[in-house]
C-alpha atoms as a printed R data frame, in Angstrom:
    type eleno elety resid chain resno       x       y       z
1   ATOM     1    CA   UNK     A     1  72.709 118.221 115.898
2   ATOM     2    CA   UNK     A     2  76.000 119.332 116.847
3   ATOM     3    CA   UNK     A     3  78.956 116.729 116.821
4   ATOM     4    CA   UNK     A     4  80.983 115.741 119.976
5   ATOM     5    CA   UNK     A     5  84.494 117.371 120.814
6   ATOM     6    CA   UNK     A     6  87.570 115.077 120.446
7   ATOM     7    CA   UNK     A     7  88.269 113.359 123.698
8   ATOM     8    CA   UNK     A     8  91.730 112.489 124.276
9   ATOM     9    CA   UNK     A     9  93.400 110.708 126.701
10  ATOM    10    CA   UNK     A    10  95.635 113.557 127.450
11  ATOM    11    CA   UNK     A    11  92.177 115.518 128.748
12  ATOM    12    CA   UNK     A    12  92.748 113.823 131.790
13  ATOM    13    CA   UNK     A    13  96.230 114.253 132.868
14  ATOM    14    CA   UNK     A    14  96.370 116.325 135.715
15  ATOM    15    CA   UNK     A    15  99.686 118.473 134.070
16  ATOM    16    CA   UNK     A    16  97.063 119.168 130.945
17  ATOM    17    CA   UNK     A    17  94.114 120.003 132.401
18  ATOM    18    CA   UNK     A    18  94.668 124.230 132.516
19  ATOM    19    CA   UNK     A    19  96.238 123.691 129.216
20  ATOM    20    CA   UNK     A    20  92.605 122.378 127.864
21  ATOM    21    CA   UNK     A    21  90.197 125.010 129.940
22  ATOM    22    CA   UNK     A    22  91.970 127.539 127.853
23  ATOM    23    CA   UNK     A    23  92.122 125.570 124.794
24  ATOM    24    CA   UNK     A    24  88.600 124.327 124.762
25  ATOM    25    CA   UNK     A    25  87.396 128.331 123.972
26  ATOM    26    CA   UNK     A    26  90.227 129.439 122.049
27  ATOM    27    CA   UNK     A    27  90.730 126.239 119.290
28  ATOM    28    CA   UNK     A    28  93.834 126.045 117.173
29  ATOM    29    CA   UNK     A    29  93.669 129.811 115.789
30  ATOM    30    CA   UNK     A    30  92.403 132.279 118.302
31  ATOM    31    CA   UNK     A    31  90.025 134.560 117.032
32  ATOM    32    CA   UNK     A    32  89.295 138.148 118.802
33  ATOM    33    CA   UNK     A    33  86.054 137.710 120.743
34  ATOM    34    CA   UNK     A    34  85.343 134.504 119.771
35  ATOM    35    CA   UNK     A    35  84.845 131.817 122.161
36  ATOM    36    CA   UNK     A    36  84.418 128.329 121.171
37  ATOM    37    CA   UNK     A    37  80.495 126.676 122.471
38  ATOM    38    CA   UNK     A    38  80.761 123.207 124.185
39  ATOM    39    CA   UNK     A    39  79.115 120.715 122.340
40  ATOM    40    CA   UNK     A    40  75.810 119.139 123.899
41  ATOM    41    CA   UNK     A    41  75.025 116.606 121.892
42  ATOM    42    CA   UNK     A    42  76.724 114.069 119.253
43  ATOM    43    CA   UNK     A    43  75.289 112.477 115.908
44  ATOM    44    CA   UNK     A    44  74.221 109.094 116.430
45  ATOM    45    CA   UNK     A    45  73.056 106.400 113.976
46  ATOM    46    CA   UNK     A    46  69.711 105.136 114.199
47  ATOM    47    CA   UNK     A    47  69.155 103.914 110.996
48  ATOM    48    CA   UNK     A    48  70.271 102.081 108.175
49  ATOM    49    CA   UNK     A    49  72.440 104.216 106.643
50  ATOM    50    CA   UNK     A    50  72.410 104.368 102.532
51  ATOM    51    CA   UNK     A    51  73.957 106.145  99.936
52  ATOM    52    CA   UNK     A    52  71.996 108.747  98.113
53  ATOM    53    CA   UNK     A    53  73.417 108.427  94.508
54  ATOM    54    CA   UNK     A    54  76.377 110.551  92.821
55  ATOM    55    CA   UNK     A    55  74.812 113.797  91.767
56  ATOM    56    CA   UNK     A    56  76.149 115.690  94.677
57  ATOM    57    CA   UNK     A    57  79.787 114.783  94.228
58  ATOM    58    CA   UNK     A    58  79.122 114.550  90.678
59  ATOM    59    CA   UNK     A    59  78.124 118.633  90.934
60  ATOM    60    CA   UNK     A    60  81.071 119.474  93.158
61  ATOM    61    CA   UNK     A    61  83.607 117.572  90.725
62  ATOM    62    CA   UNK     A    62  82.234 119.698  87.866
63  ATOM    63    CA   UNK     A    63  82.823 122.613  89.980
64  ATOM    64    CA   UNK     A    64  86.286 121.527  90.827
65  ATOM    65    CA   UNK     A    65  87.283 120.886  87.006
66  ATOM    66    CA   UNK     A    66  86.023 124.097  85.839
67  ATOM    67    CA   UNK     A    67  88.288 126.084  88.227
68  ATOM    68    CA   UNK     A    68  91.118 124.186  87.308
69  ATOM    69    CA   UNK     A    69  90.467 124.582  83.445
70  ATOM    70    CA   UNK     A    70  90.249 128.365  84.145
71  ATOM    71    CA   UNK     A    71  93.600 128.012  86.026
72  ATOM    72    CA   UNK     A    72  94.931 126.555  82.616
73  ATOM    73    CA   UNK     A    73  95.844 123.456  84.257
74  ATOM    74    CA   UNK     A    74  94.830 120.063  83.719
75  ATOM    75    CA   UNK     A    75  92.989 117.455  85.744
76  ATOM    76    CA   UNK     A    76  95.213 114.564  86.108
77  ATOM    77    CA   UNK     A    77  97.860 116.946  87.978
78  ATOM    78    CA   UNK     A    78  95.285 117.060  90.773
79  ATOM    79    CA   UNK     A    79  94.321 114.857  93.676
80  ATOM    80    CA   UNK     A    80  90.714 114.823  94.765
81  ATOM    81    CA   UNK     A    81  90.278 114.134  99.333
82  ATOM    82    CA   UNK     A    82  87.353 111.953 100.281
83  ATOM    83    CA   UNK     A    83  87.014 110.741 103.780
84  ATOM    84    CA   UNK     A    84  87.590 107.395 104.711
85  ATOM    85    CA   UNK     A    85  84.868 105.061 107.016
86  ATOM    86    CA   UNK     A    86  87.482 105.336 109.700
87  ATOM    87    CA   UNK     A    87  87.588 108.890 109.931
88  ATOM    88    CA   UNK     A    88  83.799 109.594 109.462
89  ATOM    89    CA   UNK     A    89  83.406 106.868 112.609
90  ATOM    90    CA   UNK     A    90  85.441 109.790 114.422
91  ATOM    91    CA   UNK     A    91  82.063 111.833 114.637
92  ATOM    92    CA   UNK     A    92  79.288 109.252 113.514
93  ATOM    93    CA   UNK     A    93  78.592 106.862 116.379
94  ATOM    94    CA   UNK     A    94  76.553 103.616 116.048
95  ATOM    95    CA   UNK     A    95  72.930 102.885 117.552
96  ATOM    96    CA   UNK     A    96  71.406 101.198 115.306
97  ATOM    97    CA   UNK     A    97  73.887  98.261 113.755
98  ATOM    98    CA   UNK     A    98  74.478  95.027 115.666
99  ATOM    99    CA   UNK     A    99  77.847  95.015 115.189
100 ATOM   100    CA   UNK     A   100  80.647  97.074 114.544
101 ATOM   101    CA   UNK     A   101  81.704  95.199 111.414
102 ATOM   102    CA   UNK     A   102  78.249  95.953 110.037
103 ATOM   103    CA   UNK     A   103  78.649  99.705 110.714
104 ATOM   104    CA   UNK     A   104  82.282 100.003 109.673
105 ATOM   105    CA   UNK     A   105  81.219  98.412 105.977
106 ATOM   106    CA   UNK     A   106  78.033 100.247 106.114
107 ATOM   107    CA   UNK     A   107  80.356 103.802 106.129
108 ATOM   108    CA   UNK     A   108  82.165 101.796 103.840
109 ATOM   109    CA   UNK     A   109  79.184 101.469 101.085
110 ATOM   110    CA   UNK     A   110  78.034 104.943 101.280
111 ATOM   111    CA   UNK     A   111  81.998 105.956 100.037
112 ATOM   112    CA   UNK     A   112  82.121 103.828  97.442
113 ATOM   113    CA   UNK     A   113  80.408 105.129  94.584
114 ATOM   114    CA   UNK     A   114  81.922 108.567  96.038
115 ATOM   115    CA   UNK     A   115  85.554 106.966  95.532
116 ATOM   116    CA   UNK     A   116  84.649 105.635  92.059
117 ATOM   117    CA   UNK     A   117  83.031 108.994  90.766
118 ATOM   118    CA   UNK     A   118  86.267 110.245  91.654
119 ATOM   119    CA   UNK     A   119  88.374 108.506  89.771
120 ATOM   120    CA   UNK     A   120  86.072 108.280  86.796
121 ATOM   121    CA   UNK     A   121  86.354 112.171  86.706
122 ATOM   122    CA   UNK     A   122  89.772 112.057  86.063
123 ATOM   123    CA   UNK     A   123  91.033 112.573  89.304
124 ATOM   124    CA   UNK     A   124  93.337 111.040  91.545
125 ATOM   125    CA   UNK     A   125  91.523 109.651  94.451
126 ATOM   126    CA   UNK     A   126  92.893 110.604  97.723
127 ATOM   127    CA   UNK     A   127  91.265 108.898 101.232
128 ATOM   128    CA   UNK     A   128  91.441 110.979 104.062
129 ATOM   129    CA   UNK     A   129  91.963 108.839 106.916
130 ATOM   130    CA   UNK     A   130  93.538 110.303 110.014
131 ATOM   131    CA   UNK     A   131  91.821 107.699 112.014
132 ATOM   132    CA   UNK     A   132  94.539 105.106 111.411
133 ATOM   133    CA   UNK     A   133  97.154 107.013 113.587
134 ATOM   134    CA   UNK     A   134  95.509 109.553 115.603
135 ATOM   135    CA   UNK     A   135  92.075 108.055 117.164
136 ATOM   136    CA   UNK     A   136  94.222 105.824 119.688
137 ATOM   137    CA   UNK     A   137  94.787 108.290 121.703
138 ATOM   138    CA   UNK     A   138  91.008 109.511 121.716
139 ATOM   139    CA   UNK     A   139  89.613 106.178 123.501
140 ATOM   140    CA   UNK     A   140  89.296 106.730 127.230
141 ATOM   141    CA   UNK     A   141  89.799 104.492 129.177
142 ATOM   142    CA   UNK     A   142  92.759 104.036 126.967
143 ATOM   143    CA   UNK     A   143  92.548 100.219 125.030
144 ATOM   144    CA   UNK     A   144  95.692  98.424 124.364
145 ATOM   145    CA   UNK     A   145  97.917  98.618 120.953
146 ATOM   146    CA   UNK     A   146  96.500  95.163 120.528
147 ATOM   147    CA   UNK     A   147  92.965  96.331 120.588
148 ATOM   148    CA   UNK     A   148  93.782  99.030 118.584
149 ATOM   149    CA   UNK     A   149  95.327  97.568 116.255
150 ATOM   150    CA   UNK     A   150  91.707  95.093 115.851
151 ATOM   151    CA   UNK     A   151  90.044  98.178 115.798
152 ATOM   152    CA   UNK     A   152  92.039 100.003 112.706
153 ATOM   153    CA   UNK     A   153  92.106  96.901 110.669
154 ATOM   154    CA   UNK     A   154  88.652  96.538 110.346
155 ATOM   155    CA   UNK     A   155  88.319  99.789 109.054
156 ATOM   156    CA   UNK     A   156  91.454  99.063 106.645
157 ATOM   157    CA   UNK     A   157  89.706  95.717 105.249
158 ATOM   158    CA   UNK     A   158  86.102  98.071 104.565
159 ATOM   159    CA   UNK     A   159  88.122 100.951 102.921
160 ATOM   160    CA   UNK     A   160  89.730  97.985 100.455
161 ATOM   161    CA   UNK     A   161  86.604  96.956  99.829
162 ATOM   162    CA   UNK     A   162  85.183 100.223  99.109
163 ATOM   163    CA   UNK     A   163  88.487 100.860  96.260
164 ATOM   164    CA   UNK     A   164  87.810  96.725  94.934
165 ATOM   165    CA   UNK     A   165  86.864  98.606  91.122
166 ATOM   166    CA   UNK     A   166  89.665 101.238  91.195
167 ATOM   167    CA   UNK     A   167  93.238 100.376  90.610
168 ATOM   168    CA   UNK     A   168  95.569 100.652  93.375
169 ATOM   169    CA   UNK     A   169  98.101 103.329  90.767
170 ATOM   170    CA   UNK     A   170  94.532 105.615  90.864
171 ATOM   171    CA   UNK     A   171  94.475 106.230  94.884
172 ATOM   172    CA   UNK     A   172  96.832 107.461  97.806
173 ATOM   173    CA   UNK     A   173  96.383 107.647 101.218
174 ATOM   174    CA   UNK     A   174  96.850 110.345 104.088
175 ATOM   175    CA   UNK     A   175  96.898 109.649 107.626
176 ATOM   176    CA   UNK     A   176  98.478 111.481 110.757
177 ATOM   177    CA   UNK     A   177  97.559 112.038 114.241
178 ATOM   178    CA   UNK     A   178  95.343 114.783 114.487
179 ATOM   179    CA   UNK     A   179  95.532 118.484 113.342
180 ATOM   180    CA   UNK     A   180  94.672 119.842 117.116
181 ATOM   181    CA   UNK     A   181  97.385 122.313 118.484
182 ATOM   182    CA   UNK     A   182  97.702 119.561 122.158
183 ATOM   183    CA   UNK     A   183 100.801 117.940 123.877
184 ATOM   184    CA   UNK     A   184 100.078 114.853 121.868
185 ATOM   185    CA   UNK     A   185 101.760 112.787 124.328
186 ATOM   186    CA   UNK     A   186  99.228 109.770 123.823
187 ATOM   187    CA   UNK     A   187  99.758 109.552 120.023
188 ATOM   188    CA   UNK     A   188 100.385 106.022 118.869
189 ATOM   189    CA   UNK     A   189 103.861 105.139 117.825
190 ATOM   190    CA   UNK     A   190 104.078 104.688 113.934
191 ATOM   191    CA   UNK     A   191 105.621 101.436 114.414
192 ATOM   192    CA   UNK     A   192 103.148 100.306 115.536
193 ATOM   193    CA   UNK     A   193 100.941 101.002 112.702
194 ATOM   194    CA   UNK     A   194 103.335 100.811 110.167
195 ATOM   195    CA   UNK     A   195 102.647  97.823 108.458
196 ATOM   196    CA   UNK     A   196  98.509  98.343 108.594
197 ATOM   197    CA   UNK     A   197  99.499 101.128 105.936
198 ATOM   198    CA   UNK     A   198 101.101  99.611 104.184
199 ATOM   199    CA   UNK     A   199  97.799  97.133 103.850
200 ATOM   200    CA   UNK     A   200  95.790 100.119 102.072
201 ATOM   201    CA   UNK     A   201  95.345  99.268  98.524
202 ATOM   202    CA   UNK     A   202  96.828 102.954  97.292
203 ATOM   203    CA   UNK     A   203 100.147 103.438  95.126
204 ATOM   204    CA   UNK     A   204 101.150 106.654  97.419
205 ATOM   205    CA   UNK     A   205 100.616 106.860 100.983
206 ATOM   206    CA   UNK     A   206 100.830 110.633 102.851
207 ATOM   207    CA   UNK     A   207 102.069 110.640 106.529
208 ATOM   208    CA   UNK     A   208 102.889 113.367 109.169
209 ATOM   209    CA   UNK     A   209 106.478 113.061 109.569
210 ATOM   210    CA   UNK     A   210 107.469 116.760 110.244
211 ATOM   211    CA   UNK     A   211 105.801 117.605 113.794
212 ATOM   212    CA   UNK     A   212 108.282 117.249 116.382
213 ATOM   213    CA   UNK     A   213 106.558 113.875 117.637
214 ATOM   214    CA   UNK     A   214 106.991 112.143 114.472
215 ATOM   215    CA   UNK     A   215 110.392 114.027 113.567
216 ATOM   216    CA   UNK     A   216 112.103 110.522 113.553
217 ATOM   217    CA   UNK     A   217 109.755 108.420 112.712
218 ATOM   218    CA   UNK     A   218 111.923 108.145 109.389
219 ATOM   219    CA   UNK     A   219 113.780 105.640 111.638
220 ATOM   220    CA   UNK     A   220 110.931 102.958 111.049
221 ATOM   221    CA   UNK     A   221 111.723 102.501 107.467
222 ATOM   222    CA   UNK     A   222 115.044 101.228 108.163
223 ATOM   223    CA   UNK     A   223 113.556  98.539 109.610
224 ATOM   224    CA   UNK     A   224 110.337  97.969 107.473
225 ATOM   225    CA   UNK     A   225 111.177  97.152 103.919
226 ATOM   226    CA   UNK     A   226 109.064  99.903 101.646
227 ATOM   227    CA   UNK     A   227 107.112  98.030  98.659
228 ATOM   228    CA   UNK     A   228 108.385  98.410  95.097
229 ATOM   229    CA   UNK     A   229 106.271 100.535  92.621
230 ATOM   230    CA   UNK     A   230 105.123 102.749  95.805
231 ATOM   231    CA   UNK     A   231 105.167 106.806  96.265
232 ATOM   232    CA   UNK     A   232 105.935 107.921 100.111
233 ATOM   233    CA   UNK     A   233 104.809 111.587 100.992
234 ATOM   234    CA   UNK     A   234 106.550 112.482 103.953
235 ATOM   235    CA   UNK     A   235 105.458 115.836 105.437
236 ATOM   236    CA   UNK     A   236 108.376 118.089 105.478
237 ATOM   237    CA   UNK     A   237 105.867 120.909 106.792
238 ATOM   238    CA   UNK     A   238 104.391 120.955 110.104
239 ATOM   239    CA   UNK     A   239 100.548 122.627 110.699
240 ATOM   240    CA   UNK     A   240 100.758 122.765 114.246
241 ATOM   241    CA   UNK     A   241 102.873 125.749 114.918
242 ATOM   242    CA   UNK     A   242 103.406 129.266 112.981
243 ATOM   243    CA   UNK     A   243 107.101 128.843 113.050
244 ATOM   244    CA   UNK     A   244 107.736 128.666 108.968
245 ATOM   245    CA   UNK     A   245 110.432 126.062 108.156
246 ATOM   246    CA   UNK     A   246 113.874 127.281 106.669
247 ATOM   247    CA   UNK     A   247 113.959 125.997 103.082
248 ATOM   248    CA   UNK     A   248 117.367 123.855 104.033
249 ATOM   249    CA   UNK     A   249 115.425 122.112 106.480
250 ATOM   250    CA   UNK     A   250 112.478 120.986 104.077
251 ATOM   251    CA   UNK     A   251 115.369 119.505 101.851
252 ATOM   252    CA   UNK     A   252 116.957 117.712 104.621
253 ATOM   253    CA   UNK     A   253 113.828 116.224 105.397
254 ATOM   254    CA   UNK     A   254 113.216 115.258 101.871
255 ATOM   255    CA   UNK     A   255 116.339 113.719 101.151
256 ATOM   256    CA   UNK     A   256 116.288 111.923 104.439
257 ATOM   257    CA   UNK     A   257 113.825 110.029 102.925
258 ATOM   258    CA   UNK     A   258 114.817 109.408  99.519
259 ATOM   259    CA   UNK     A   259 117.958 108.028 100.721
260 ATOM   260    CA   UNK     A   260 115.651 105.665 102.362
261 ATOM   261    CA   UNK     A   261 113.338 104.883  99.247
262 ATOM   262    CA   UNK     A   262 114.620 106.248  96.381
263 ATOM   263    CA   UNK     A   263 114.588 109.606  94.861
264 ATOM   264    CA   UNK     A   264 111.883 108.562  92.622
265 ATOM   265    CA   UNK     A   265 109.827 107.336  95.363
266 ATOM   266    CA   UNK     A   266 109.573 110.530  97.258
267 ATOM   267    CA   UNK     A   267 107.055 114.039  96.831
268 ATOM   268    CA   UNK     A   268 107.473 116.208  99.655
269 ATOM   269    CA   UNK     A   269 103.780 117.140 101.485
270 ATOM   270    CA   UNK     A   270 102.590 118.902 104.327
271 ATOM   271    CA   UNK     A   271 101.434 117.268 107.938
272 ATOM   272    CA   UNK     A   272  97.933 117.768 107.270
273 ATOM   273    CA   UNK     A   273  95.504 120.453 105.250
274 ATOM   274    CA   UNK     A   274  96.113 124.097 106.561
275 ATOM   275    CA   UNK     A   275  92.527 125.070 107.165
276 ATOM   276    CA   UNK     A   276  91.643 126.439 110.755
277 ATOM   277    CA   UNK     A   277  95.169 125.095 111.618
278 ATOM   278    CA   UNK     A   278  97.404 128.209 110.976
279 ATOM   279    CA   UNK     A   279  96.957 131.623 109.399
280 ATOM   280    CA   UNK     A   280  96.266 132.002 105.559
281 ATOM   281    CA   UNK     A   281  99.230 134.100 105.069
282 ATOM   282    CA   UNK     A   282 101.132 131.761 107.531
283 ATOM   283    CA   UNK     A   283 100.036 128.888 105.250
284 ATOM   284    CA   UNK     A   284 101.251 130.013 102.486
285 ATOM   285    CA   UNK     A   285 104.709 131.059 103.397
286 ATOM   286    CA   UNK     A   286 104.553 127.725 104.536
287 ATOM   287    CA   UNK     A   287 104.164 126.243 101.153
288 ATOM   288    CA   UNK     A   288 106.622 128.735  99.614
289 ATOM   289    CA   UNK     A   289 109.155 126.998 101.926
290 ATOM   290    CA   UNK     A   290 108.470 123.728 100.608
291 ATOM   291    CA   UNK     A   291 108.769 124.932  97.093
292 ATOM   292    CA   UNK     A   292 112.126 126.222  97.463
293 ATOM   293    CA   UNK     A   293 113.047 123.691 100.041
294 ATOM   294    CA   UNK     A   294 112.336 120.702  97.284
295 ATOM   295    CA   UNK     A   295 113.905 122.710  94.664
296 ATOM   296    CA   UNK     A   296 116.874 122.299  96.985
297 ATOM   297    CA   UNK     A   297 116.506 118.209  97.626
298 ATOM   298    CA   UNK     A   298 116.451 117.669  93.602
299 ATOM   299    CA   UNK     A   299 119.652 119.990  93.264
300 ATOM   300    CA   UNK     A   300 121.319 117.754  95.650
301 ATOM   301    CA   UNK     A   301 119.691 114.335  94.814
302 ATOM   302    CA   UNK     A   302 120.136 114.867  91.361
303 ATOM   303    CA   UNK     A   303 123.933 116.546  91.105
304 ATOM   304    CA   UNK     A   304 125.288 113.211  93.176
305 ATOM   305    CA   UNK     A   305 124.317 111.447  89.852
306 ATOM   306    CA   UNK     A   306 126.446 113.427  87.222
């Protein structure tokens, strides 16, 4: 069964609408002869939904560790993604639950023993959970920041639940508002959302912060106090365009916010992944830029010290 397209809000803006016949075939990377098929149908719950046991993630962890043995790295340098119930509900609609609390925490259970297989591995766990910021602007009619924020929270309390046996210094958290190449003129402001982050029991939290949107959104945490003993990862790379960032600009970013939070509190990241969002070779100029543009950001934060 093939899964339903994204529906923003911004589909139906007259201004957009020749923008999106176009974009609709063509996706984020265009691809010679290839035209994208409109989706017919959506998955749909309707039945109790349970969790099948570890071995699958348990195989693909195994698989992961190997390769990075082979690499001659080691394990606890790594991060390993895992959706979150609020980014699955993205593509997995209820028929069957009563209520959307019940279907939230049933996405909830099924991730659990995924999250904790994780971390037993060795593993940092990291929740992927784009849902947070970008699904407000996906609910047409468009709801209210209010009934939004109702909406997130819920899914907030059931990821919690699902990390209750892992400690908080084992997980981080992405979030951003959506890796599709679109005006993005409905995306939610992060104040708005700010402080349901910060509710995520995760020691580092990952947020799209270098997309021209979100370029300022740096602004927010002069205003909202950021917890002691946390790790902020900024992105100081952008996956929506091919434009590769000058090194100099990476580091401003980067020291923009550790003059916020603290040196120590700061590892520079990317928007989102890279995957069917740029070119390979564009992606990896792109992280070559962010190498040598946080090389620069720990010559300066570090030389004002001596």
């Amino acid at each position: 069964m093939a899964l339903s397209v994204v529906h923003q809000q911004e589909r139906h803006m007259p201004e957009f609408r020749e923008f999106y016949k176009i974009y609709d075939q063509i996706g984020n990377i265009p691809r010679p002869g290839v035209v994208n098929p409109q989706p017919t149908h959506k998955a749909v719950i309707t039945g109790p939904m349970t969790y099948k046991g570890p071995d699958a993630i348990k195989h693909e962890l195994e698989v992961v560790k190997a390769g990075i043995a082979e690499a001659g790295a080691q394990v606890e340098d790594f991060f390993f993604p895992v959706l979150g119930p609020g980014w699955l509900g993205h593509f997995l609609f209820n028929a069957y639950y009563p209520t959307e609390e019940e279907y939230v925490y049933a996405m909830a259970a099924m991730f659990k023993g995924e999250y904790e297989a994780v971390v037993n591995a060795g593993f940092i766990l990291q929740i992927d959970d784009p849902g947070l910021a970008d699904k407000f602007g996906m609910f047409y009619p468009p709801i209210t920041i209010e009934e939004f924020r109702k909406h997130a929270e819920l899914r907030i309390e059931a990821t919690n639940w699902a990390l209750s046996n892992i400690a908080e210094e084992r997980v981080r958290y992405h979030t951003c508002w959506g890796s599709w190449h679109t005006p993005h003129t409905t995306d939610i402001p992060f104040k708005h959302i700010v402080d349901l982050l910060l509710k995520v029991k995760a020691q580092a939290y990952s947020v799209e912060a270098a997309d021209v949107r979100h370029e300022l959104d740096y602004q927010v945490w002069e205003d909202v106090k950021f917890p002691d003993g946390k790790i902020y990862i900024p992105g100081v790379i952008a996956h929506k365009t091919t434009t590769i960032e000058p090194p100099e600009l990476v580091a401003h970013r980067i020291v923009r916010y550790a003059n916020i939070m603290g040196r120590e509190n700061v590892i520079a990241g990317t928007d989102c992944g890279y995957g069917n969002r740029v070119y390979p070779d564009i992606a990896w100029a792109k992280m070559k830029a962010m190498a040598d543009g946080a090389a620069l950001a720990t010559q300066q934060l570090w030389r004002r010290s001596r």
